[in-house]
C-alpha positions as CSV (number, residue, x, y, z in Angstrom):
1,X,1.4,90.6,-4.6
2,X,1.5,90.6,-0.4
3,X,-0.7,87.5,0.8
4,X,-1.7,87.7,3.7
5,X,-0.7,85.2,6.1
6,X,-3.7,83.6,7.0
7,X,-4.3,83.4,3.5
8,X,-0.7,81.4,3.2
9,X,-2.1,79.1,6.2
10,X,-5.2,78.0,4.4
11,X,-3.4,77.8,1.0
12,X,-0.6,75.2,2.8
13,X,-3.6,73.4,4.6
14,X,-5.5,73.0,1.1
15,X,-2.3,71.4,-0.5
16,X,-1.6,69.0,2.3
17,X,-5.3,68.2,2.3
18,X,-5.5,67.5,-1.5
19,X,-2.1,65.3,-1.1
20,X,-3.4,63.1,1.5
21,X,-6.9,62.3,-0.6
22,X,-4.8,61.2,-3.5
23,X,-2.4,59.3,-1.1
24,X,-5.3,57.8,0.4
25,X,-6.7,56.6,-2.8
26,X,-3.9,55.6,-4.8
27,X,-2.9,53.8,-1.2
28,X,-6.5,51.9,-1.7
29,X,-5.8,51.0,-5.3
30,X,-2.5,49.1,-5.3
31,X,-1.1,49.2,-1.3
32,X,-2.9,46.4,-0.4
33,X,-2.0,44.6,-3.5
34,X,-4.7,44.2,-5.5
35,X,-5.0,44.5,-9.7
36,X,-7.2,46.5,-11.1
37,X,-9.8,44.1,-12.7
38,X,-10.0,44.5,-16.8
39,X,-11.1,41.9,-19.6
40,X,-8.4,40.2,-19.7
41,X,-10.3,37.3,-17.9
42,X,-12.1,36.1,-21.2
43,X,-15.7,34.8,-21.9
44,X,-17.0,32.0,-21.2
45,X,-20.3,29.9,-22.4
46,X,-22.3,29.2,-18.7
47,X,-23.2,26.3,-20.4
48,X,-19.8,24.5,-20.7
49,X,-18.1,25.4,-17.4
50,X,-17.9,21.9,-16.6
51,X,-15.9,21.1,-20.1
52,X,-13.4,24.4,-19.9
53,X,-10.4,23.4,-18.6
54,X,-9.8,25.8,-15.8
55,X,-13.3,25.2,-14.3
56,X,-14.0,21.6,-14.6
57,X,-12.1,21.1,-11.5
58,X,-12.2,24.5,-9.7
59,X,-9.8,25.4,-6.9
60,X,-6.4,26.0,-6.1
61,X,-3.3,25.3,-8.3
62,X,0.3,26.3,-8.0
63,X,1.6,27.8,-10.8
64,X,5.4,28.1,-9.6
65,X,7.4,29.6,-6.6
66,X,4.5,32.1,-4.7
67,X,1.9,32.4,-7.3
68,X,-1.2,30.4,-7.0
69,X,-4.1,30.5,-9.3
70,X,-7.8,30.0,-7.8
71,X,-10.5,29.1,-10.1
72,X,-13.8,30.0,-8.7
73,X,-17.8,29.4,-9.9
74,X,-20.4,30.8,-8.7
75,X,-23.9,29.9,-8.6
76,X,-27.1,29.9,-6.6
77,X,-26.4,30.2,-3.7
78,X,-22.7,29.1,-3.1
79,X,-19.2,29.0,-4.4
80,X,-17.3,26.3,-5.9
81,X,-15.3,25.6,-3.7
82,X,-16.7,27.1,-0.8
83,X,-13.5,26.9,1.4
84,X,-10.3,28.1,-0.1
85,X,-6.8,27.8,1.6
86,X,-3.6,29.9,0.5
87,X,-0.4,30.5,2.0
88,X,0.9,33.8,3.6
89,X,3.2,35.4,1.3
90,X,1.7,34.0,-1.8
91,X,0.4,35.9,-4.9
92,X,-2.7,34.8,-5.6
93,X,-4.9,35.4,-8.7
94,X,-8.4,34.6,-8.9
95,X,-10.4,33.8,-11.7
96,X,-14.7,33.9,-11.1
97,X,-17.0,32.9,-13.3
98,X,-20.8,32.6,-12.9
99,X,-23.2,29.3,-13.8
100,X,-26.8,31.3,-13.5
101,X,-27.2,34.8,-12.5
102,X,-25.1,38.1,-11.6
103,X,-23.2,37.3,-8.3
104,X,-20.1,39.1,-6.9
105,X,-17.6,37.8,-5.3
106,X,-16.4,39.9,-2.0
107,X,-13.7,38.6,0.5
108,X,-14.5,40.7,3.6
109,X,-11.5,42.8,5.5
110,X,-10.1,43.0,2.0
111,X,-10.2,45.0,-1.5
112,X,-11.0,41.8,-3.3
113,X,-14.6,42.9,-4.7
114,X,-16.1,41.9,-8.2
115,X,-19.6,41.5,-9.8
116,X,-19.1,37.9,-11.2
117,X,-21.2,38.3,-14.6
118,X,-22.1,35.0,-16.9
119,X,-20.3,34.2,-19.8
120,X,-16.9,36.7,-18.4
121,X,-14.6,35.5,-16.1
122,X,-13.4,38.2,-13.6
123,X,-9.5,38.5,-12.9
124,X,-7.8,39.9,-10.0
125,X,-4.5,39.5,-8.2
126,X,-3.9,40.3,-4.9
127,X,-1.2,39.1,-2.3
128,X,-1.5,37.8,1.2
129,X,1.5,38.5,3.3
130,X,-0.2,37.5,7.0
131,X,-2.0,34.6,7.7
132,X,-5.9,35.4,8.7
133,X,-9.5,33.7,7.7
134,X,-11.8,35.6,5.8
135,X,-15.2,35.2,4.8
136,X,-16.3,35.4,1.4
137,X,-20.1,37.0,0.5
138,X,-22.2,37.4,-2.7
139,X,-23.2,41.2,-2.5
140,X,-25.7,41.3,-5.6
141,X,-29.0,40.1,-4.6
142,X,-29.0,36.9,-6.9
143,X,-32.8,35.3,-5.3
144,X,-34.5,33.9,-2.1
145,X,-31.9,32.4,-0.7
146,X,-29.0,35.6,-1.9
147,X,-28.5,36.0,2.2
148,X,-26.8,32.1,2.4
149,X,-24.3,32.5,-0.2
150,X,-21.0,32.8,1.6
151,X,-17.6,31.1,1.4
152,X,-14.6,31.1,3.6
153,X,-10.6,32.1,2.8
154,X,-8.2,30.6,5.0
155,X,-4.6,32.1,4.7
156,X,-2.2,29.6,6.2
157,X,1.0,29.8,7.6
158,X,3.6,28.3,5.0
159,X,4.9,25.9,6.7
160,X,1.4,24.5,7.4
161,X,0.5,24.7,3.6
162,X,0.8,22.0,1.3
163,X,-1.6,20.6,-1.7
164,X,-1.2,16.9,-1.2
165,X,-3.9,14.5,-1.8
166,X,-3.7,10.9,-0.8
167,X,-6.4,7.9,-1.6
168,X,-6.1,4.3,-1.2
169,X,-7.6,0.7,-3.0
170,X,-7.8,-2.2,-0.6
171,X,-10.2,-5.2,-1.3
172,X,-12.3,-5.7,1.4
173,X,-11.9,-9.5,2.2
174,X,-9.4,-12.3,0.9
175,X,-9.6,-15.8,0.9
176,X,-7.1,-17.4,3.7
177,X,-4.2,-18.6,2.1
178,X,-4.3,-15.9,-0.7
179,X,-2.4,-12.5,-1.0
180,X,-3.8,-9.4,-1.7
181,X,-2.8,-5.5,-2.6
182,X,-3.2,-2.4,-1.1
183,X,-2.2,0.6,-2.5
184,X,-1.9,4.0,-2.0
185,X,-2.1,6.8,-4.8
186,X,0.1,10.2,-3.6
187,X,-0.8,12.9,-5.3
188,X,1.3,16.3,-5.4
189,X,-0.4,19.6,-6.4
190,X,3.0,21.6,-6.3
191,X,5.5,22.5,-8.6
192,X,8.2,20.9,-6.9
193,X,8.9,17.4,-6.1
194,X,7.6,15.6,-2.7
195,X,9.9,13.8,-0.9
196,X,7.9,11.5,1.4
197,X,7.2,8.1,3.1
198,X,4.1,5.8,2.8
199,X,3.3,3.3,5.8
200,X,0.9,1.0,6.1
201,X,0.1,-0.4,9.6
202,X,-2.1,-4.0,9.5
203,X,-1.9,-6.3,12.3
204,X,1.1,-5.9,14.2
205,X,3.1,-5.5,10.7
206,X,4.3,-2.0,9.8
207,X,6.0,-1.2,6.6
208,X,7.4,2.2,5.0
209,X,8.3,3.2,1.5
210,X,10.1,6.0,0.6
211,X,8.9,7.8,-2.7
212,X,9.6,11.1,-4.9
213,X,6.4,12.3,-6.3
214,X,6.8,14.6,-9.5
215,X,5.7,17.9,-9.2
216,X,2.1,18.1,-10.3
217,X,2.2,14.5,-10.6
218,X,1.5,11.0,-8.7
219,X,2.7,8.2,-7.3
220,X,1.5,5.0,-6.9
221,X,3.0,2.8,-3.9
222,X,1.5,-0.7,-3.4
223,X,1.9,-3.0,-0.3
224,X,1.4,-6.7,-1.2
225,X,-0.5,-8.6,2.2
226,X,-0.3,-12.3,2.4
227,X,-3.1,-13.1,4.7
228,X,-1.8,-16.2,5.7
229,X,0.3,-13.9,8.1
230,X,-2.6,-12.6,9.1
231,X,-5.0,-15.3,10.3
232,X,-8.7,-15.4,9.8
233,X,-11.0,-12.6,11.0
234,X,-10.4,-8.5,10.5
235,X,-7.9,-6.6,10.3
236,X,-7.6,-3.0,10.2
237,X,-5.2,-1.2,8.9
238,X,-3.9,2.1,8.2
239,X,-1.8,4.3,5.4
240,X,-0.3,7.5,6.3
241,X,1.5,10.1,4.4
242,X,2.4,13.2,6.5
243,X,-0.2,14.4,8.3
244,X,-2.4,12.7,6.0
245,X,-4.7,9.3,6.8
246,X,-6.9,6.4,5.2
247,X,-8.1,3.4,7.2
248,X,-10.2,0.5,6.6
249,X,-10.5,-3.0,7.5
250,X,-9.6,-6.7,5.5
251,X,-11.5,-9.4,6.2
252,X,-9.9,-12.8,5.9
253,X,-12.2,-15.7,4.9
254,X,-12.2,-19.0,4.9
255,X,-12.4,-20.6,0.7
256,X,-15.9,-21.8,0.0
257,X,-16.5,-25.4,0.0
258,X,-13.9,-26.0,2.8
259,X,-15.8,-25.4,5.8
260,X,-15.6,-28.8,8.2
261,X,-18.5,-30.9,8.1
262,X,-19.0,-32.9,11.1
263,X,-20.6,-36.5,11.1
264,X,-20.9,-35.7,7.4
265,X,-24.6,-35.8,5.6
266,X,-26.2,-38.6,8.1
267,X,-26.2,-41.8,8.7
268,X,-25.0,-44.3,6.7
């Protein structure tokens, strides 16, 4: 059979066509990294997201080398949390439940796009090779206020990224002559171990400890102040840890009942 070869042009032009639409798709499905979402997420009762153990506490958590898991509620009209921060080059998997009504959850310049669905907990995976912010919007009208709901994804540089929390106990006043304690509580959200220093500045006294804290653990350091080297009055002080910070002030007091009494109670 002779085709003609205008025929032959049109036939090639089809095929290359009907090649680059499946490119383009299967390119949309899995190039940009993204899992297709299924059941494996589970159910859950709305009713006892605060007892399950993945959404008590939502938010990030490292799960080992570049994977990080995100737990996620939703709920009229926001996200718990609302501001999520990831590494670049980090897989991340995300894990959205809803407390009321149907939401979705939609991270904007991406392919990250789920109805969130009470009592099912949507899974997807998706990987974040550049740094970038993002914003995050319900797109299921969920009410009067559906326009508000919004989020934010902020993709860090890894060197920038860590998940270290740091809180402090300190009384606020001691009695002059007495000691007192104030310590710091390191907590380490990755796998691996922290190698760090706590300092406390108070005065013109600045100490350091150096401390390991366990991957996915804490560590308690705790500064004993004798505030006879202080002197009566305030004092502020200061406890870093990296780029992290907590300040407050200690008040030393003179002991009840000791306070000079002049000419004592009259005359005699």
């Amino acid at each position: 059979m002779n085709i003609h070869t205008y025929e032959k042009v049109w036939l090639v032009a089809a095929m290359v066509l009907i090649v680059g639409f499946i490119a383009t798709i299967t390119y949309g499905a899995v190039g940009p990294g993204i899992a297709m979402i299924d059941d494996e997420g589970g159910d859950i009762n709305p009713d006892e997201i605060n007892d399950d153990e993945r959404f008590a506490e939502p938010g990030v958590e490292h799960v080992g080398g570049n994977e990080y898991e995100v737990a996620v509620v939703a709920q009229a009209w926001s996200y718990t949390p609302s501001q999520i921060e990831v590494p670049a080059n980090s897989e991340v998997t995300f894990y959205v439940t809803s407390r009321d009504v149907t939401h979705s959850f939609s991270v904007v310049g991406t392919n990250v796009n789920t109805m969130v669905i009470p009592g099912q907990v949507s899974e997807m995976t998706v990987k974040f090779d550049e740094p970038g912010e993002y914003g995050i919007l319900c797109n299921e009208y969920c009410g009067e206020y559906h326009h508000t709901m919004e989020g934010k994804l902020n993709v860090v540089p890894e060197d920038e990224f860590d998940m270290t929390e740091l809180s402090v106990e300190a009384d606020d006043e001691v009695e002059s002559g007495n000691e007192t304690t104030i310590t710091a509580n390191v907590e380490n959200g990755m796998q691996e171990d922290l190698e760090t220093t706590v300092s406390l500045e108070i005065g013109d006294e600045t100490r350091e400890e150096a401390v390991t804290v366990p991957g996915d653990g804490s560590e308690e350091v705790a500064f004993t102040v004798d505030s006879a080297d202080l002197g009566e009055g305030d004092h502020d002080w200061t406890v870093t840890v990296d780029d992290y910070e907590e300040s407050g002030t200690l008040s030393v007091v003179t002991p009840d009942g000791n306070e000079s009494a002049d000419g004592g109670d009259g005359d005699a």
